[in-house]
SEMAR-829886 format. One record per residue (C-alpha): residue number from 1; residue in three letters; x, y, z. Coordinates in steps of 0.02 Angstrom, whole numbers, plus 50000, padded with zeros to 5 digits. Layout:
REM residues N
[NUM, Ala, [X, Y, Z]]
...
END
This chain:
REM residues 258
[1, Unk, [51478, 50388, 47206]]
[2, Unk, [51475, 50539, 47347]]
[3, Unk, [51587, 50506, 47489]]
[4, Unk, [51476, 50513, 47644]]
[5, Unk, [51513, 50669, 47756]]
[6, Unk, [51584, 50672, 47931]]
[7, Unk, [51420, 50731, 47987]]
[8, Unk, [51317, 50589, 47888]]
[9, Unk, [51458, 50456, 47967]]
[10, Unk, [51428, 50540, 48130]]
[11, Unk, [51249, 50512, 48132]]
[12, Unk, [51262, 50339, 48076]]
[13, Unk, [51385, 50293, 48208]]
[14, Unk, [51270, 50367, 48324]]
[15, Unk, [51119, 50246, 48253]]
[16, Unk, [51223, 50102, 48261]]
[17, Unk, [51268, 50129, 48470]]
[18, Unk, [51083, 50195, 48501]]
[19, Unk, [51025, 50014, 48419]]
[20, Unk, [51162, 49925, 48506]]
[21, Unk, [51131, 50024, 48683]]
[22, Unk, [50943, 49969, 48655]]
[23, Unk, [51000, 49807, 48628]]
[24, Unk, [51087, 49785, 48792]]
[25, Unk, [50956, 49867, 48895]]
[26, Unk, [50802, 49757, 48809]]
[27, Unk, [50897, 49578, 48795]]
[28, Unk, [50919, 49566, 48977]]
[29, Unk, [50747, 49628, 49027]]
[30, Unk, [50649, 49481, 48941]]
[31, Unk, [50702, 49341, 49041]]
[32, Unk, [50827, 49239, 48950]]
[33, Unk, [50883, 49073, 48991]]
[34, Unk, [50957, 49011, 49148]]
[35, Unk, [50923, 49161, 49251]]
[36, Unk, [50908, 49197, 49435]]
[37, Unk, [50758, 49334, 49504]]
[38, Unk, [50687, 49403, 49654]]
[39, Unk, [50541, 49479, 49662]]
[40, Unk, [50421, 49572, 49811]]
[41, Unk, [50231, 49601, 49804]]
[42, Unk, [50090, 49677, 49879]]
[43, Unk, [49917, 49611, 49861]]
[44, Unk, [49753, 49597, 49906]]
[45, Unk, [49653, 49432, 49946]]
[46, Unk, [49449, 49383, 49959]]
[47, Unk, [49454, 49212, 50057]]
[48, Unk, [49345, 49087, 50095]]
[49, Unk, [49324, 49139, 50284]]
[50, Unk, [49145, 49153, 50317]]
[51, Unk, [49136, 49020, 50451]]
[52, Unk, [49242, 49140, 50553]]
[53, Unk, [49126, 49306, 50536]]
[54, Unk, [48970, 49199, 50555]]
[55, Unk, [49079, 49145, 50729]]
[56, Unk, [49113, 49323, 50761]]
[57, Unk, [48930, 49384, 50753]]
[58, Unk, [48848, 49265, 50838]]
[59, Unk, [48954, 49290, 50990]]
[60, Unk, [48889, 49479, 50960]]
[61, Unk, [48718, 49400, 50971]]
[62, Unk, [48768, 49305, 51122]]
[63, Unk, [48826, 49456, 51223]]
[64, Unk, [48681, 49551, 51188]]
[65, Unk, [48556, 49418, 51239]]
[66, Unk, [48643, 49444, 51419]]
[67, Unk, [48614, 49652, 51417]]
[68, Unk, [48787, 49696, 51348]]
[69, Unk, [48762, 49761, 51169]]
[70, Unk, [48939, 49756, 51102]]
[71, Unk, [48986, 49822, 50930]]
[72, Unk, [48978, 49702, 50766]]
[73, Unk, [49144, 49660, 50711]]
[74, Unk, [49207, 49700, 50525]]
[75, Unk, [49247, 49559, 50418]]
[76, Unk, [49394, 49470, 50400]]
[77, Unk, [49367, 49368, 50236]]
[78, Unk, [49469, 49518, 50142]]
[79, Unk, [49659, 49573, 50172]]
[80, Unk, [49816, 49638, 50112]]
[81, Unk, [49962, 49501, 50098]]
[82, Unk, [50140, 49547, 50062]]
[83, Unk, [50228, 49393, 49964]]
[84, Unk, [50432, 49346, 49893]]
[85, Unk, [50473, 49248, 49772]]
[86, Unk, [50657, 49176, 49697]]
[87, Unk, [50630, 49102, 49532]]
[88, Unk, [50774, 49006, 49407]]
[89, Unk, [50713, 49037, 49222]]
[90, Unk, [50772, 48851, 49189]]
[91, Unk, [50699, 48886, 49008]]
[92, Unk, [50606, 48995, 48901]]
[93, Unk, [50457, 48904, 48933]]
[94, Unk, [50489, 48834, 49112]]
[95, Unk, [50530, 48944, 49271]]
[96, Unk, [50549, 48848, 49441]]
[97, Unk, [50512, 48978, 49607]]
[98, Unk, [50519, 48936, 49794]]
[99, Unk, [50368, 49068, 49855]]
[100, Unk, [50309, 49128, 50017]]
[101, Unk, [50167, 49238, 50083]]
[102, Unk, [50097, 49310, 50231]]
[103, Unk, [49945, 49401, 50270]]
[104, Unk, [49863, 49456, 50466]]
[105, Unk, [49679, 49534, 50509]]
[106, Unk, [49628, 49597, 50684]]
[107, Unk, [49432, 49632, 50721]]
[108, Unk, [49374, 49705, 50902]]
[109, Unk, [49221, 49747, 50975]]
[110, Unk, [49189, 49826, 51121]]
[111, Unk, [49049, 49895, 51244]]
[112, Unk, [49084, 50025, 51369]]
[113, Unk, [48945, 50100, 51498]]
[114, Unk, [48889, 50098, 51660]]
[115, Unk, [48851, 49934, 51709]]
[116, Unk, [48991, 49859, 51638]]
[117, Unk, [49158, 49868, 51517]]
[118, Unk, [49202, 49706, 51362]]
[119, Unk, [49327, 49735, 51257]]
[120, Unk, [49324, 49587, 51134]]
[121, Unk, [49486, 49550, 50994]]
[122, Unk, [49503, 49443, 50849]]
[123, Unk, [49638, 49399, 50741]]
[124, Unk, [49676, 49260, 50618]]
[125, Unk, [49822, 49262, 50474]]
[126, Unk, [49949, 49122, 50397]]
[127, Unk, [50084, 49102, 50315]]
[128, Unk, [50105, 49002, 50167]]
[129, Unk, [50283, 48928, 50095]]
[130, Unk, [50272, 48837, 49917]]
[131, Unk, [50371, 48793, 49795]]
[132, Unk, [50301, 48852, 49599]]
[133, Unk, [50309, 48802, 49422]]
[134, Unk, [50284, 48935, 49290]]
[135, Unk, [50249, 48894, 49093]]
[136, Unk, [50291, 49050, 48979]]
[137, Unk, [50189, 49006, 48816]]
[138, Unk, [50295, 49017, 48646]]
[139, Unk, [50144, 49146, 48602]]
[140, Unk, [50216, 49316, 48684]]
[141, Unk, [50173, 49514, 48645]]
[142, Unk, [50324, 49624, 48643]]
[143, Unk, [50310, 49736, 48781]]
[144, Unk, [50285, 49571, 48922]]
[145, Unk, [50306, 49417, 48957]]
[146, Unk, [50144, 49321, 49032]]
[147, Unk, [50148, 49147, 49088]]
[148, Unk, [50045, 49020, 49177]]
[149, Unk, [50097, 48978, 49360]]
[150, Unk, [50054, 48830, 49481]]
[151, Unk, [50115, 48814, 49666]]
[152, Unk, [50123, 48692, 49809]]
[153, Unk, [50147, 48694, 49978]]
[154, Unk, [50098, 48709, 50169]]
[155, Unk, [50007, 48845, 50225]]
[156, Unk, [50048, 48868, 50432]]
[157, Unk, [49865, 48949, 50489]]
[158, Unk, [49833, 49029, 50622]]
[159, Unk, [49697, 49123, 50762]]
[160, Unk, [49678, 49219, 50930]]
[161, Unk, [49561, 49284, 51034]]
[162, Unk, [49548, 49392, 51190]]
[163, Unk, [49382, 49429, 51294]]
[164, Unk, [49405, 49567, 51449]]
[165, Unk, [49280, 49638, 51544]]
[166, Unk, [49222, 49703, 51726]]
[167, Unk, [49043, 49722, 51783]]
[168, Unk, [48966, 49837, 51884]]
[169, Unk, [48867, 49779, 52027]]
[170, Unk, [48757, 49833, 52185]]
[171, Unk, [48717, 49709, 52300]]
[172, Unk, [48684, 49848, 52427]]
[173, Unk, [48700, 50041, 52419]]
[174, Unk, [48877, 50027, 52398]]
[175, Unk, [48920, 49958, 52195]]
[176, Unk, [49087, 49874, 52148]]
[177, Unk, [49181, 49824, 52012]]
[178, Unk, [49204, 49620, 51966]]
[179, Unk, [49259, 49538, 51859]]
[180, Unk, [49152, 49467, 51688]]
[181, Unk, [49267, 49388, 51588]]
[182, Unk, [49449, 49364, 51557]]
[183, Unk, [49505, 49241, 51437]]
[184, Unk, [49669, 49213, 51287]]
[185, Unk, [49656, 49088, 51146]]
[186, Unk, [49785, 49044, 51037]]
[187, Unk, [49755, 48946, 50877]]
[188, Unk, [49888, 48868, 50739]]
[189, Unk, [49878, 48703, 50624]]
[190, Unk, [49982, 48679, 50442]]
[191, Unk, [49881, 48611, 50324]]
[192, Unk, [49936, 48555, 50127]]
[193, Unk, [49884, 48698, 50009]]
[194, Unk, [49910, 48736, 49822]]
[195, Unk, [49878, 48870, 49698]]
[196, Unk, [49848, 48903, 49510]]
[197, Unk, [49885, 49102, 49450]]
[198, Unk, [49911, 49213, 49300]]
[199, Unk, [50049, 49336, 49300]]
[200, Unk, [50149, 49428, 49193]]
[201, Unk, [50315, 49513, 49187]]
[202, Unk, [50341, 49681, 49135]]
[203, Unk, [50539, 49749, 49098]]
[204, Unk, [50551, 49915, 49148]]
[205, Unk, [50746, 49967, 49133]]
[206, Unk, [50904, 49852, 49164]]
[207, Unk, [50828, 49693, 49223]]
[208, Unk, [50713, 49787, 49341]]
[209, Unk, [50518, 49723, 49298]]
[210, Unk, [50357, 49751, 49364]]
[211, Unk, [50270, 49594, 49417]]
[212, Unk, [50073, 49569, 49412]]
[213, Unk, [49992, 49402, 49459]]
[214, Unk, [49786, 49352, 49494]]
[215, Unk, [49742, 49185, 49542]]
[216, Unk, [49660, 49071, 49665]]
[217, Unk, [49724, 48956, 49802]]
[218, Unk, [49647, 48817, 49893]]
[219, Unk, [49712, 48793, 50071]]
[220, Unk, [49538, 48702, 50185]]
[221, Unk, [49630, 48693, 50355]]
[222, Unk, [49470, 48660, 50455]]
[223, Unk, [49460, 48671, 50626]]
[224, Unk, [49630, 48728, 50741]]
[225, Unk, [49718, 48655, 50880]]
[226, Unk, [49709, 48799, 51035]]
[227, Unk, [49791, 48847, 51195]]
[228, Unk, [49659, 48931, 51305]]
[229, Unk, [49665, 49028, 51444]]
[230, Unk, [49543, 49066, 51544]]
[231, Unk, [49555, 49166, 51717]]
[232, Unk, [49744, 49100, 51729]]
[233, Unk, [49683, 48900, 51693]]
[234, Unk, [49762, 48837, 51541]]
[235, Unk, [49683, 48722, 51423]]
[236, Unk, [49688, 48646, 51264]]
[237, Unk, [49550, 48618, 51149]]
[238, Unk, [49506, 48632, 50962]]
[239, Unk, [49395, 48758, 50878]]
[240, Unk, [49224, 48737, 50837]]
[241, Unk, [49247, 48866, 50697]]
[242, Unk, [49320, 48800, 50542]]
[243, Unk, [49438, 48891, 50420]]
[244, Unk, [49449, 48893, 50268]]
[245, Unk, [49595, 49021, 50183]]
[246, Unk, [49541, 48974, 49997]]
[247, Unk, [49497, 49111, 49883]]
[248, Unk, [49557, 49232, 49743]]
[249, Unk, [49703, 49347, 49756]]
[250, Unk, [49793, 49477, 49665]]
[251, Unk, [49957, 49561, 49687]]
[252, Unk, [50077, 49678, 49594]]
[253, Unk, [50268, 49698, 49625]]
[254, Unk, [50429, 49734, 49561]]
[255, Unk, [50570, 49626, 49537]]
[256, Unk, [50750, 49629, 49473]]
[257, Unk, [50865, 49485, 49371]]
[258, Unk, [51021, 49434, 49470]]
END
């Protein structure tokens, strides 16, 4: 039998650490038991806030019917969110992850000419803090890790508004400017909320993974407790509109293993 030569034990040595190197970097990238992660998204949600634009356009209507044809105002059913999550692989098949989002949408409309000036602004966003569940099937492809995720929580809602204008008026030859509205409301209420998703992990290099996750949450707050102000006299009163922040979202992000 030949005697392998220093180049042939060279290149198997060199086999042997490549395999082992590979090794390394792929065992901790898959998640193993008892593990500690942090991960940040971005995303992107359709909700379940039609009450609100059908709100925001009839006002529209409203100040047209009295001469001032103000803009329409976009929607605000769709957003971007930015979300964290720390989750404890407990398991292979169990992960347990305290989560918390946060999303915001301002809408204006305005009307500016001679007769008079309305600037009109919208907002509504919430923040929602849960705590998760994730099963990893025993099923898995090689290249990711999917899994089946369920969260529950409170979801801290919340609304504004702001109405400004001046009119223009000529009782005689001489016009003047008064005023035609000036008024602040300020909406919140935390309601129960929960949500079902599917994500999946994908290792990228040394613990570092990109996260993707699509799902749906239901979170019917209904109608908001307010502070309103109107021409400096303060009031509080509940919303006729009622919200609803259910409705599908998606999100990608990256995350690292601690």
């Amino acid at each position: 039998m030949k005697r392998a030569t220093p180049l042939g034990r060279s290149l198997t040595r060199g086999c042997v650490a490549l395999l082992l190197t590979i090794g390394a970097i792929q065992q901790p990238a898959v998640s193993q038991d008892r593990t500690f992660s942090i991960t940040g998204s971005a995303g992107y949600s359709l909700l379940s806030l039609g009450a609100v634009d059908d709100k925001n356009a009839s006002d529209v209507v409203g100040w047209s019917n009295l001469g001032i044809p103000v803009s329409d105002f976009a929607s605000v059913k769709q957003s971007p969110f930015f979300s964290g999550r720390l989750s404890y692989r407990f398991s292979r098949e169990i992960a347990f992850s305290i989560y918390g989002s946060s999303f915001s949408k301002s809408v204006s409309s305005s009307y500016d000419g001679p007769d008079a000036v309305l600037q009109l602004e919208r907002s509504v966003g919430a923040t929602d803090l849960s705590l998760g569940v994730a099963y990893y099937p025993a099923v898995q492809p090689y290249f990711l890790q999917w899994y089946l995720q369920v969260n529950l929580g409170v979801i801290l809602a919340r609304a504004s508004t702001k109405a400004f204008g001046t009119q223009n008026t000529k009782p005689t030859d001489v016009g003047f400017v008064s005023p035609l509205v000036d008024s602040e409301g300020k909406y919140r209420k935390t309601k129960p909320c929960a949500a079902f998703s599917v994500g999946a992990n994908m290792p990228l290099y040394l613990g570092i993974f990109l996260k993707g996750e699509a799902g749906y949450q239901s979170a019917q707050v209904g109608q908001l407790d307010g502070d309103i102000t109107q021409s400096g006299v303060h009031s509080n009163e509940t919303s006729t509109t009622f919200f609803d922040f259910s409705g599908f979202i998606v999100s990608v992000g990256v995350g690292i293993e601690l």
